[in-house]
KOLNUPA-366011 format. One line per field, with one value per residue (C-alpha): x, z negated, y negated; residue in one letter. Coordinates in Angstrom, 2 decimals. Last residue first. Example, Ala and Ser with C-alpha at 12.3 -4.5 7.8 and 13.67 -1.06 7.14 Angstrom:
BEGIN
u: 13.67,12.30
w: -7.14,-7.80
v: 1.06,4.50
r: s,a
END
This chain:
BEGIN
u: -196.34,-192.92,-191.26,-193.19,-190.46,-187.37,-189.05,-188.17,-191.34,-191.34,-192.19,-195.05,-196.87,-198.12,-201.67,-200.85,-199.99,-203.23,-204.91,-201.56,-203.12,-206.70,-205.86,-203.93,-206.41,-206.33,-207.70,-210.89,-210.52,-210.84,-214.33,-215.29,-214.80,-216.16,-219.20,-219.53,-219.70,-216.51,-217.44,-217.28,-217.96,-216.64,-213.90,-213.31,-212.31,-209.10,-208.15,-207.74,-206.16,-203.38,-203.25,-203.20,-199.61,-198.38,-198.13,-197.01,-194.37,-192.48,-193.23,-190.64,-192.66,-195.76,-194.97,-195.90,-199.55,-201.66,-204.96,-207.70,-209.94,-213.08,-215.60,-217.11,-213.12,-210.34,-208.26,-204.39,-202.45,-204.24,-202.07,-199.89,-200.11,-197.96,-200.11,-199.67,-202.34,-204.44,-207.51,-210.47,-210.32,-210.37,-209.90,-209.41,-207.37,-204.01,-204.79,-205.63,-202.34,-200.39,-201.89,-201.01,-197.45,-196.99,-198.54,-196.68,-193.19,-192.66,-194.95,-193.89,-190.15,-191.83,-193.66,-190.16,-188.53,-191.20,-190.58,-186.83,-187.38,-190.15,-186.75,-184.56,-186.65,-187.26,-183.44,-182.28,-178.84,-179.22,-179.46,-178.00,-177.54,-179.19,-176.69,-178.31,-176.35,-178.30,-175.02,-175.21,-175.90,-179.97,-179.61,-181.63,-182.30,-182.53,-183.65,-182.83,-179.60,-176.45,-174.07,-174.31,-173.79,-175.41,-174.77,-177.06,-177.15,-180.26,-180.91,-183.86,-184.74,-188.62,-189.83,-187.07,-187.15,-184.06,-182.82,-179.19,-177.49,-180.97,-181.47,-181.26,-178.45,-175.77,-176.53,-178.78,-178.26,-181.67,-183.20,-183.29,-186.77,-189.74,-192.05,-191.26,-191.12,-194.57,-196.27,-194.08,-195.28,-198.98,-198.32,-196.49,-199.18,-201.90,-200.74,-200.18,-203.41,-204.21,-200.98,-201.15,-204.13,-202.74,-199.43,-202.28,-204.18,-202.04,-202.71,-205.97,-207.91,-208.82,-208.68,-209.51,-206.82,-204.87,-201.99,-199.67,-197.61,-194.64,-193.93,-192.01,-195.23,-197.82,-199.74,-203.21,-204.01,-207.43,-208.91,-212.50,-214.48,-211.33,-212.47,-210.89,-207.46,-204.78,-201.76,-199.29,-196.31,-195.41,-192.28,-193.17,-190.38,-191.06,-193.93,-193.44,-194.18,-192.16,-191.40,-193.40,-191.56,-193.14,-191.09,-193.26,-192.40
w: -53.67,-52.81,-53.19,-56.08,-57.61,-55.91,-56.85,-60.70,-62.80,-65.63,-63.15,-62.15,-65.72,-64.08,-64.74,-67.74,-69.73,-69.33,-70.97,-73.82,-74.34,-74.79,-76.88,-79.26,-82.54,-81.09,-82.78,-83.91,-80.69,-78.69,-80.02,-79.78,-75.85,-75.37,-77.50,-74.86,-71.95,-70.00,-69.63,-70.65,-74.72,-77.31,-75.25,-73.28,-76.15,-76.28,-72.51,-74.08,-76.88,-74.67,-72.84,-75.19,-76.75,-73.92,-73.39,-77.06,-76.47,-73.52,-70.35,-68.54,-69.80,-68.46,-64.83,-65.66,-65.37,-67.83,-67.98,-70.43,-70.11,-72.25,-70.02,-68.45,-67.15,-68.87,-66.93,-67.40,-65.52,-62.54,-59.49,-57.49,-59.68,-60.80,-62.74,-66.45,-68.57,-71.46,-72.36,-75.02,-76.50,-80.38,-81.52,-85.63,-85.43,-86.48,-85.17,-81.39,-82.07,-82.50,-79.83,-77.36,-78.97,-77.79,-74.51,-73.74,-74.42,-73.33,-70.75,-69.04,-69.05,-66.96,-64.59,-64.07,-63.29,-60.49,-59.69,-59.01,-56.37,-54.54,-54.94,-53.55,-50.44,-49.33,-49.62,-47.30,-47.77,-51.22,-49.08,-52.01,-55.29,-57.99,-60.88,-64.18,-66.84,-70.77,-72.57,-71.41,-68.26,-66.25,-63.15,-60.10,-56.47,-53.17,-50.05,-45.98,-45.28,-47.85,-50.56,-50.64,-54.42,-56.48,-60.04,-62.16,-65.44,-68.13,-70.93,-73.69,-76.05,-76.44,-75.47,-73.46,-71.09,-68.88,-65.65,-64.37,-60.91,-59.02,-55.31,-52.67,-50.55,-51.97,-55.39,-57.36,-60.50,-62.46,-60.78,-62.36,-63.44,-61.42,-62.63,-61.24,-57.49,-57.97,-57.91,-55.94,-53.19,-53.70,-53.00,-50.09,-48.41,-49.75,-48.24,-45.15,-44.81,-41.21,-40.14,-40.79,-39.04,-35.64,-35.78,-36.39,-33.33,-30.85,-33.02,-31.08,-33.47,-32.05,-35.18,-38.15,-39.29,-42.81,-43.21,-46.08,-47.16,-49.75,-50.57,-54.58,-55.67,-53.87,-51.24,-49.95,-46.62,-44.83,-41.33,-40.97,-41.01,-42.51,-43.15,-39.82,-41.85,-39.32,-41.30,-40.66,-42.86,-43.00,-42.73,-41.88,-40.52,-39.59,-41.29,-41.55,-38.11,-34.54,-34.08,-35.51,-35.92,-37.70,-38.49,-38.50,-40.96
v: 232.88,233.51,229.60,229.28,232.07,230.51,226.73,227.36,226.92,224.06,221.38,223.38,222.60,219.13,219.25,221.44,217.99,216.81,220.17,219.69,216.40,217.01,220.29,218.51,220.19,223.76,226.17,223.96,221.95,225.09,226.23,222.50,223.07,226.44,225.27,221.68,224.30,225.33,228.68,232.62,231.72,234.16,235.78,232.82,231.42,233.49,232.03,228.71,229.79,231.71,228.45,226.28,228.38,228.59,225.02,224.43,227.03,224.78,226.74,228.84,232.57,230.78,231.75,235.41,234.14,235.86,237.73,238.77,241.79,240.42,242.42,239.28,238.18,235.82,234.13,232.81,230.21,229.86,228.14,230.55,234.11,236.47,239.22,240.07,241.89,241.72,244.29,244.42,241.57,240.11,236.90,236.17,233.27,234.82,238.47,236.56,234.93,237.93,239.78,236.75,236.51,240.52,240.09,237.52,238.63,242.21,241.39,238.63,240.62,243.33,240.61,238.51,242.12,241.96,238.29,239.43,242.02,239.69,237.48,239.71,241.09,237.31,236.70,239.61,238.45,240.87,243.91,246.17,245.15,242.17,242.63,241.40,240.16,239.55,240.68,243.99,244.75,244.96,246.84,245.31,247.02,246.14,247.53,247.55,246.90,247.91,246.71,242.90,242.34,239.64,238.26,236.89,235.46,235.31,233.57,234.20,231.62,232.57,229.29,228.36,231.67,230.76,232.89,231.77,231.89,231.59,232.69,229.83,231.83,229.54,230.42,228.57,225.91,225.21,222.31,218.81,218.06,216.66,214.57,211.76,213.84,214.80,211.95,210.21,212.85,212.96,208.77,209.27,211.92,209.82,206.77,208.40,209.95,208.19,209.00,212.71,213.08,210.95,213.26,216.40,216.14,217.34,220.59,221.06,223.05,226.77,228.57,226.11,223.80,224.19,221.95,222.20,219.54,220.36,223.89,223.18,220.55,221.83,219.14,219.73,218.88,220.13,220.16,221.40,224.31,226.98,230.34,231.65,229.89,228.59,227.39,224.52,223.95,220.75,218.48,214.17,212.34,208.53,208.10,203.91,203.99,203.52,206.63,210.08,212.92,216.17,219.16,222.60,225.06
r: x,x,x,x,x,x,x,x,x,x,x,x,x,x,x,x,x,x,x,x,x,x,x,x,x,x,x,x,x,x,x,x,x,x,x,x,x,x,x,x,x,x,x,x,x,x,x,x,x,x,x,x,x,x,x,x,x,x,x,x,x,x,x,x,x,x,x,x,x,x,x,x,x,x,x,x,x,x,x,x,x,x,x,x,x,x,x,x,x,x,x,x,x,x,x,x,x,x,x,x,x,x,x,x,x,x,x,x,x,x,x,x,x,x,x,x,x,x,x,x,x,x,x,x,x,x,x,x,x,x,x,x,x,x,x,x,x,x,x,x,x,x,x,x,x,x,x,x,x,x,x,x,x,x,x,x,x,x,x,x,x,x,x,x,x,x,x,x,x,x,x,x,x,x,x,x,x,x,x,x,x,x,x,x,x,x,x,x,x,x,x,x,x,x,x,x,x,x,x,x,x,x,x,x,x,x,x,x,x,x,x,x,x,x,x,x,x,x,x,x,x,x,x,x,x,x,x,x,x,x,x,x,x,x,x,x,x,x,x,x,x,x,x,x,x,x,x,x,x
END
């Protein structure tokens, strides 16, 4: 994380993270909703370049920013170390609570309690190691859910593929390869049902037609009459994810 001052402009204080990328030809920003501004510069860019950069996008940077911060919802309560108190799966009405326990250096591991607890052990102050730790058990409970619902609704519409599986991922919510093998992000376990829902028929028609052509499209509609709206209403899906799991990817 790099902190930006600028004086005597409107930017006065600008944070970004700044990545060199050997892929990278030119400079690029792109803003994520929990990370903030990224930077990506090619090797060799001279970074006393970036103040003048970052002024001349200003208005995008401000405007990315609103953007995001209307849609935002109030944050699930954490624990002082930035790791969440409480786990919640709306859709399927699931709640968990945590507790953690600093009990040694090095590892961590998880014990699920009754009553929905879990008890996150070990070198818990090591918060990078707890919440890889954490996204893992996120995977696991991904597919005890997901799968299941995206089996049932293939049955319901009269799908059929050949493979599903769970995979944390930063931005695609579900895929769906040539051989029919069909994907999910583990993310979509804090999305409202109707969101899941799309995108499990989404990712269904992919089985029958592998694009975005006008037949993919009326394919959808028929199985998905509000698929217009729930599309729009992915755009801005990452309100529904807690930042400590963006926060990994």
């Amino acid at each position: 994380m790099t902190l930006l001052r600028i004086c005597g402009v409107h930017l006065a204080e600008v944070d970004y993270i700044l990545k060199v990328s050997p892929r990278a030809k030119s400079v690029r920003l792109k803003m994520t909703p929990h990370g903030g501004l990224v930077v990506v510069v090619p090797p060799g860019f001279d970074k006393k370049k970036i103040a003048s950069l970052l002024l001349h996008h200003e208005y995008w940077i401000k405007k990315v920013t609103a953007k995001f911060d209307l849609h935002r919802q109030t944050p699930q309560p954490l624990f002082d170390n930035g790791l969440p108190a409480t786990i919640v799966f709306p859709d399927f009405t699931e709640s968990w609570s945590l507790a953690y326990a600093q009990t040694g250096i090095g590892e961590v591991e998880m014990v699920e309690r009754p009553g929905n607890r879990l008890l996150v052990s070990g070198d818990v102050a090591n918060t990078s190691l707890s919440s890889r730790l954490l996204c893992s058990w996120l995977k696991h409970r991904a597919q005890v859910h997901l799968l299941p619902a995206l089996e049932k609704l293939a049955a319901a519409h009269d799908f059929s593929y050949d493979s599903a599986g769970i995979r944390l991922q930063h931005s695609r919510w579900g895929s769906c390869s040539s051989r029919r093998s069909i994907t999910l992000n583990s993310k979509l376990l804090f999305l409202p049902d109707h969101l899941v829902r799309y995108i499990m028929v989404h990712e269904l028609c992919h089985t029958v037609h592998l694009n975005h052509s006008a037949s993919f499209w009326s394919l959808v509609q028929q199985h998905d009459p509000l698929w217009r709206s729930n599309n729009k209403e992915m755009k801005s899906a990452w309100k529904y994810v807690p930042q400590w799991i963006s926060a990994e990817r």
